[in-house]
C-alpha positions in Angstrom: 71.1 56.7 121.8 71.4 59.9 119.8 72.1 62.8 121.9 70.4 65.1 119.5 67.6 62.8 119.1 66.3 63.4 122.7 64.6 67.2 122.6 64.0 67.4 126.8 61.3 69.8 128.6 59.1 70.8 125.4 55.9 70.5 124.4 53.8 72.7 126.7 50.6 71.5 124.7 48.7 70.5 127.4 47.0 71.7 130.8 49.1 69.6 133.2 45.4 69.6 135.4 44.3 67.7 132.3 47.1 65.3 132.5 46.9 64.6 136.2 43.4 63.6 135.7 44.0 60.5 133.7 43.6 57.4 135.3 44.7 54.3 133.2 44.8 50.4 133.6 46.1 48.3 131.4 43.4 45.8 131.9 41.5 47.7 128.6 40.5 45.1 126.3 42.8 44.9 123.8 41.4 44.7 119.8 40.8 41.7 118.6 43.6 41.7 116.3 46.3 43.8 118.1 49.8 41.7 118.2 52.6 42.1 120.2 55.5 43.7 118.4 58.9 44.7 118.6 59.8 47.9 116.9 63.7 48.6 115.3 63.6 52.0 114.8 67.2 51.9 113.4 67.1 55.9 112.5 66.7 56.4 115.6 68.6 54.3 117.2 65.8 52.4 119.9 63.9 49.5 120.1 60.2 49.4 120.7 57.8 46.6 122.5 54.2 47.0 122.7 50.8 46.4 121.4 49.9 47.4 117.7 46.7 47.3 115.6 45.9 49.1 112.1 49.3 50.8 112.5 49.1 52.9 115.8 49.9 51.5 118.9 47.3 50.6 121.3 45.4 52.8 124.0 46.1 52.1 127.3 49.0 49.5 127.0 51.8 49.1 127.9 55.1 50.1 125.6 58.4 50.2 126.4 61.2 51.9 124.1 65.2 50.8 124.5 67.7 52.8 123.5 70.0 50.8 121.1 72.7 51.8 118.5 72.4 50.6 115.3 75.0 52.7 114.0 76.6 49.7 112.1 73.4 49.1 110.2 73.8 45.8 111.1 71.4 44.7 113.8 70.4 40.9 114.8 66.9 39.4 114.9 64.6 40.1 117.8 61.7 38.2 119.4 58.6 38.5 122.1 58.5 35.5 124.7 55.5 35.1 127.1 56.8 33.4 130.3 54.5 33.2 133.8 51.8 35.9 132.4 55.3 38.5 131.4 56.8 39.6 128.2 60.5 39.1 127.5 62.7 40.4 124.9 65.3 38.6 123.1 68.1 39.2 120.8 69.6 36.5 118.9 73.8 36.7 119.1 75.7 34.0 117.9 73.2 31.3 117.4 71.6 32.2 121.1 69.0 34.1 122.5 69.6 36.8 124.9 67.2 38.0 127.3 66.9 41.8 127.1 64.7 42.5 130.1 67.4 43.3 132.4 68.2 46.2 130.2 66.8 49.5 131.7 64.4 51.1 128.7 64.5 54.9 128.0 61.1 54.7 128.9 58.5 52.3 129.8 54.8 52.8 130.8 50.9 53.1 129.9 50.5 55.0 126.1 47.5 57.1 125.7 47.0 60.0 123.6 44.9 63.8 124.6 44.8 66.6 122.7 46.2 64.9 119.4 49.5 64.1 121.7 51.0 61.1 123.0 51.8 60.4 126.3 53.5 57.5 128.5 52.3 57.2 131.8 55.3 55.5 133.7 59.3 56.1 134.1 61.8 57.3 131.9 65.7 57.5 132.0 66.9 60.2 130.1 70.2 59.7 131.6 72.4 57.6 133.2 71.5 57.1 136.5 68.4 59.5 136.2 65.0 57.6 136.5 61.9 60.2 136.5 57.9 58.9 137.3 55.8 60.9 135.7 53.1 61.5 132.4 55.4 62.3 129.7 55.3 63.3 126.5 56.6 61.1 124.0 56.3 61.2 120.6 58.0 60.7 117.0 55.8 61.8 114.4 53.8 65.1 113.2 51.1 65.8 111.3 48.6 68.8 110.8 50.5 70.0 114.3 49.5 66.5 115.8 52.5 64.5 117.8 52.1 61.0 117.9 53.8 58.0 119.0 53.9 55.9 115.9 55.1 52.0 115.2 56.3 52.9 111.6 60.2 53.0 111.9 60.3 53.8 108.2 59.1 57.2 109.0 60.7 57.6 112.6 64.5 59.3 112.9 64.2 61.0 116.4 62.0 60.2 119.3 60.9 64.2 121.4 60.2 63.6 125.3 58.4 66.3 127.5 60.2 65.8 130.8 57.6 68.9 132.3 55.1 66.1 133.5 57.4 64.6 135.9 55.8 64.0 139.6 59.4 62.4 140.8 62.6 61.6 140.0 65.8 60.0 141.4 69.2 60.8 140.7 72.5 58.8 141.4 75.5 61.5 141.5 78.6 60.7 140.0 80.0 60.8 143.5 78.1 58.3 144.3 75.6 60.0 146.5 71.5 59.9 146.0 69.5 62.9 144.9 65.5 62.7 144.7 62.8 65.0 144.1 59.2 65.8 143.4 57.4 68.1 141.4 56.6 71.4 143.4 54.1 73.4 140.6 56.7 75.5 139.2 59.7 73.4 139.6 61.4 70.5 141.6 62.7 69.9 145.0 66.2 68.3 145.2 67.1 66.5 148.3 70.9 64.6 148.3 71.3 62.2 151.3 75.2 61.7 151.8 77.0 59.0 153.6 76.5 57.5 157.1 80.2 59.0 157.6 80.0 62.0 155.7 80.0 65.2 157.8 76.9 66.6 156.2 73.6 64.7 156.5 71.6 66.5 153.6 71.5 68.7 151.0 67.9 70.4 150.0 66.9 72.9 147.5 64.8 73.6 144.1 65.5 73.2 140.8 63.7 74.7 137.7 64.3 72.4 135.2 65.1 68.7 135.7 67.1 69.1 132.7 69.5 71.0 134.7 70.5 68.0 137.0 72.2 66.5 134.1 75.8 66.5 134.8 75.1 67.3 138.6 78.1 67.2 140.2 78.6 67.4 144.9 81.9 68.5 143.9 81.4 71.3 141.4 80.6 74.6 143.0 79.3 75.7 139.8 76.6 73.3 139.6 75.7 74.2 143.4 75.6 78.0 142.5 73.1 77.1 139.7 70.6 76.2 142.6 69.1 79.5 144.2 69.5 78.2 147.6 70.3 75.5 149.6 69.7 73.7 152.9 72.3 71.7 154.5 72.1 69.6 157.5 75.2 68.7 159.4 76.0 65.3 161.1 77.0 67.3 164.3 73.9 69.4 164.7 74.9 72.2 162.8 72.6 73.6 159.4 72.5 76.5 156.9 70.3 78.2 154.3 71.8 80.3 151.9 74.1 80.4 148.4 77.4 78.5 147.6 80.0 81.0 146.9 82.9 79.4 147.0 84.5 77.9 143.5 85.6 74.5 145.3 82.5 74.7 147.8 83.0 71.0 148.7 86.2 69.7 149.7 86.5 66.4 152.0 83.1 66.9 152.5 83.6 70.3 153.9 81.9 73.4 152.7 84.6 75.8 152.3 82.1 79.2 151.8 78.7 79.8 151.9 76.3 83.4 152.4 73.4 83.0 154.2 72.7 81.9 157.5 74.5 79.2 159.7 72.7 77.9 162.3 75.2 76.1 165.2 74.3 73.4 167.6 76.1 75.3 170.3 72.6 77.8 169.3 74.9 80.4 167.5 73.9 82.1 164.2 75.8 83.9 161.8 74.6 86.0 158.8 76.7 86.5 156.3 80.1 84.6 154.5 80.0 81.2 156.7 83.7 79.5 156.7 85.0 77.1 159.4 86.1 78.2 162.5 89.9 77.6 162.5 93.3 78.2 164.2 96.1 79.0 161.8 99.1 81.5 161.6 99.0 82.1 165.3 95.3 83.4 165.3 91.7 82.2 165.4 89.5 83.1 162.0 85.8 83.1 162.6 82.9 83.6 159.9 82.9 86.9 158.7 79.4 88.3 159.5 76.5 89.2 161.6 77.1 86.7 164.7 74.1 86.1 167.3 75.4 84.6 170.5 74.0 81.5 172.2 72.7 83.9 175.1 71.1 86.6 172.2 73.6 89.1 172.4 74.7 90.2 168.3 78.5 91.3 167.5 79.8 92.9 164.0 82.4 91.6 162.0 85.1 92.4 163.7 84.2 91.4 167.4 87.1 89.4 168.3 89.8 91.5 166.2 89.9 93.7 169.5 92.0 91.5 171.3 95.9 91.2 171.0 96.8 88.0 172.1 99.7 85.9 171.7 100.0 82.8 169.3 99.8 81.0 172.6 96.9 82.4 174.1 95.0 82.2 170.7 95.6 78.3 170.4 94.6 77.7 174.2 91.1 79.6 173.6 91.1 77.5 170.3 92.1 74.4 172.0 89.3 75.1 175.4 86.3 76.3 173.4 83.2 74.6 171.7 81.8 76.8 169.8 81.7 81.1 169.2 79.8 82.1 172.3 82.2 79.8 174.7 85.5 81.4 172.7 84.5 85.1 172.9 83.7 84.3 176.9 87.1 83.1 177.2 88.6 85.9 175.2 87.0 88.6 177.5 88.1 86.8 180.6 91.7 86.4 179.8 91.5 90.1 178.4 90.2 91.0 182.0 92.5 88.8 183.2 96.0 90.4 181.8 94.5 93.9 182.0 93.8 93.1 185.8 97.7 91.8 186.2 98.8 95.1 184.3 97.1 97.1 186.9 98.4 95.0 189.4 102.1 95.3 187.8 101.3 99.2 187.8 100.3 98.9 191.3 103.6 97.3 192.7 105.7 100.0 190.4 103.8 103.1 192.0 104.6 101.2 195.7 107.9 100.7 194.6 108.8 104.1 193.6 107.2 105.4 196.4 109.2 103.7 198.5 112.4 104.6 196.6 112.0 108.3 196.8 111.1 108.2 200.7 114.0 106.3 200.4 115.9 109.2 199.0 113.9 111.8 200.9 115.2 109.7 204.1 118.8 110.0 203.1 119.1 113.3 201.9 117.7 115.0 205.2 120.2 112.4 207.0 123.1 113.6 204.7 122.3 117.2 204.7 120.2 118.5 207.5 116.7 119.1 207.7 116.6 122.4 206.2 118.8 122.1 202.8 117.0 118.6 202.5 113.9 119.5 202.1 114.7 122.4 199.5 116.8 119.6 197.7 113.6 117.6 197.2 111.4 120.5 196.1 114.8 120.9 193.9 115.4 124.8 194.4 118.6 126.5 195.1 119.4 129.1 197.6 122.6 130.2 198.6 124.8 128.7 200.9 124.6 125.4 199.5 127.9 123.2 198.8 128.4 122.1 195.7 127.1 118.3 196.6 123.8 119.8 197.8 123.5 121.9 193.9 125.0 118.2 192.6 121.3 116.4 193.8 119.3 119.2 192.1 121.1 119.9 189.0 123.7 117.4 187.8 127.3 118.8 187.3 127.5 116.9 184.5 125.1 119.6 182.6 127.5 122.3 183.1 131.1 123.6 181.8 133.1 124.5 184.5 135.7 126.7 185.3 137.8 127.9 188.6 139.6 130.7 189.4 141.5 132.1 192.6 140.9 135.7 193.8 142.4 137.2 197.0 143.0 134.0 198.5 139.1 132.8 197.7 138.5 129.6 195.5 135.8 130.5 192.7 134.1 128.1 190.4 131.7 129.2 188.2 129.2 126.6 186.2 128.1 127.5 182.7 125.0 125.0 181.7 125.9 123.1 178.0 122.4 122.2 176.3 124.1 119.4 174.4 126.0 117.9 178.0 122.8 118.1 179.4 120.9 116.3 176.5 123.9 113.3 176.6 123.7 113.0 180.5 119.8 112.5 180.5 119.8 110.3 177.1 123.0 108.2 178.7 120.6 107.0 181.8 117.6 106.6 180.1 119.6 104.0 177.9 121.3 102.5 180.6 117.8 101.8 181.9 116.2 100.5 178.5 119.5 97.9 178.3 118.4 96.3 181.3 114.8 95.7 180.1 113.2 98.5 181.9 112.2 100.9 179.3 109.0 102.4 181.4 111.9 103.1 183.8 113.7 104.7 181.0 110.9 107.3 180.7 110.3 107.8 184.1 114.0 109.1 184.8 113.7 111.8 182.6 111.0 113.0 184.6 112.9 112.2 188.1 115.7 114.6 186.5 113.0 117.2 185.6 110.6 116.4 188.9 108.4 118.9 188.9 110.4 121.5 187.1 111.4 121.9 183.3 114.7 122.1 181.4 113.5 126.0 180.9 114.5 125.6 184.8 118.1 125.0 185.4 120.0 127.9 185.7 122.7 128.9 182.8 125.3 130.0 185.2 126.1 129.5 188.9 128.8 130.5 191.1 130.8 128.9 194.0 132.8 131.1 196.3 135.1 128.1 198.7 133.2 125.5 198.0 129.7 128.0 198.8 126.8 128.6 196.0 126.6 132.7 196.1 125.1 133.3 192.8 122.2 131.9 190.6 121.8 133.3 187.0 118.6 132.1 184.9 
């Protein structure tokens, strides 16, 4: 049929109380003279049946209308055959009559007119796949602003249909998936069931217009956006109410992004952009959003960025947990757990150190006596000391030296060298960061310093045999 010929959802003429309240039967006794007739409206490209007397089709009979081209202008011969108490059309091809009546019409029901307008109580497909129950609207004729339904095809070149009195409809997706509906007042509900293996059980939501289910596509996130919300039910559990976002919001059955609220089985909810939870590039990615735990405690957005985990560590959590609330449990107990074993790794460092400067503190009294020992470890100089003793305070390797002989007596005299010093300290600390330990490699800066500073070590000292006499700062 005609696409322009079909003028959906118009006609607001009458109350649709006034509609509702028609109850008809086609047991009305039919005129005397009405006959059974088939229509060819060949302007308009269908094929009427029903019951026809002084030129207006019958109250409160039955009509049906086919849509048929007659483009060519060539059409065959048609005929009405009563069999078992039913009507049958025919169309003769080739010498043989062809029975019709498995053809679905374009509409089929009760006529009646109110309010000088026409109406088909009954069903109507307006488009492939698309069957609607309803009191419609259907007329092709107007006069004095009266629409009527009329069996003169001489004066007929489009057919107008009011889709606004449908109570129900069913729609077959090109996906192959179910849609139905009823009439809500001011619009339409729209349920899709999906398949026994699909992931998602339903789809619910409201539609204005039925007119805009035509084209309706699972597949085609701008026909979901078109809806203003939606209601999904998931096969394990899981359900949401919200908006499609995403431009390919379905993919293997999947919803890729949605806004609203996401209601898990696992008795999580998340307000906001819902996308799957997933491990990828060495990191779990959560929906970004308002997150209510199972046990009704609510995080931000960025409640499991906090943790700096490992690829590995992120794919065992991934790989363990069921669900948000059992994946940020695990994620705070393996954070307590590696910030436990640092402190325990701290722990055996401190011991360790401890035990290497009573270590040290052991042999320096042993090497040098009780008194210069202990003044070596509180690293201060007096004189007397040898030059070994001034060697474990202040490295000779910090200091230009020179020696000189004066009435028989050995003199060396060290002159501290910022940039020997600097060298000295920087060579240990990157002997100690080669072998892996660069926490050691701080600490032995401070094990030169101890509990002095460089402002500390003296620019010049003097040796007389061997025998620290002077100490210049």
């Amino acid at each position: 049929m005609k696409t322009h010929q079909f003028l959906l959802s118009f006609f607001l003429l009458v109350c649709s109380s006034a509609i509702a309240s028609v109850l008809l039967a086609q047991d009305s006794k039919l005129p005397e003279k009405a006959k059974l007739e088939t229509i060819l409206y060949q302007d308009a490209d269908m094929i009427g049946v029903g019951y026809v007397y002084k030129k207006q089709f019958v109250e409160n009979q039955h009509v049906t209308f086919i849509s048929k081209s007659f483009r060519d202008k060539h059409f065959s011969s048609y005929r009405i055959k009563e069999k078992n108490g039913q009507t049958y059309l025919h169309e003769r091809k080739s010498n043989t009559w062809v029975d019709l009546s498995s053809l679905k019409p374009f509409i089929s029901g009760i006529y009646f007119t109110r309010n000088d307008t026409s109406y088909i109580k009954g069903i109507v497909n307006p488009y492939d796949g698309f069957v609607c129950e309803g009191i419609f609207i259907f007329c092709n004729s107007k006069h004095n602003n009266k629409y009527f339904l009329s069996p003169l095809a001489k004066e007929t070149q489009k057919f107008s249909l009011g889709m606004s009195g449908a109570t129900s409809y069913q729609l077959t997706i090109k996906e192959g998936y179910k849609a139905y509906g009823k009439s809500l007042g001011d619009g339409y509900s729209l349920k899709i069931d999906f398949p026994d293996k699909s992931k998602i059980l339903t789809l619910e939501s409201r539609v204005v217009k039925l007119n805009d289910l035509e084209g309706f596509s699972i597949s085609d996130a701008d026909c979901l956006k078109k809806l203003e919300s939606v209601k999904i039910k998931f096969a394990n559990g899981d359900s949401f109410s919200g908006t499609v976002t995403s431009a390919s919001a379905f993919s293997g059955e999947e919803l890729r992004l949605l806004r609203g609220k996401y209601t898990y089985s696992t008795g999580e909810e998340v307000i906001g952009e819902y996308s799957k939870i997933r491990y990828d590039d060495g990191i779990i990615y959560v929906p970004k959003g308002i997150i209510t735990f199972s046990d009704g405690v609510v995080a931000s957005n960025d409640w499991l960025r906090k943790y700096n985990f490992t690829s590995k560590e992120w794919k065992q959590i991934y790989d363990s947990c069921n669900g948000l609330t059992e994946i940020r449990d695990m994620a705070a107990q393996l954070e307590l757990k590696k910030q436990q074993e640092k402190i325990a790794e701290q722990r055996a460092e401190q011991l360790k150190r401890k035990k290497e400067e009573e270590e040290q503190r052991r042999n320096i009294i042993s090497k040098y006596g009780e008194y210069y020992g202990a003044l070596i470890i509180k690293k201060k100089l007096v004189p007397g000391m040898s030059q070994a003793m001034v060697n474990e305070v202040w490295s000779k390797d910090f200091f230009d030296c020179s020696i000189s002989t004066s009435s028989g007596r050995r003199i060396e005299v060290w002159t501290l060298n910022n940039d020997k010093m600097q060298i000295k300290i920087a060579s240990e600390a990157n002997k100690a960061d080669k072998s892996g330990e660069t926490a050691v490699a701080a600490m032995l800066l401070m094990n030169f310093l101890g509990s002095t500073s460089l402002s500390s070590v003296p620019n010049m000292l003097v040796f007389m045999n061997d025998k620290l006499t002077d100490i210049y700062k």
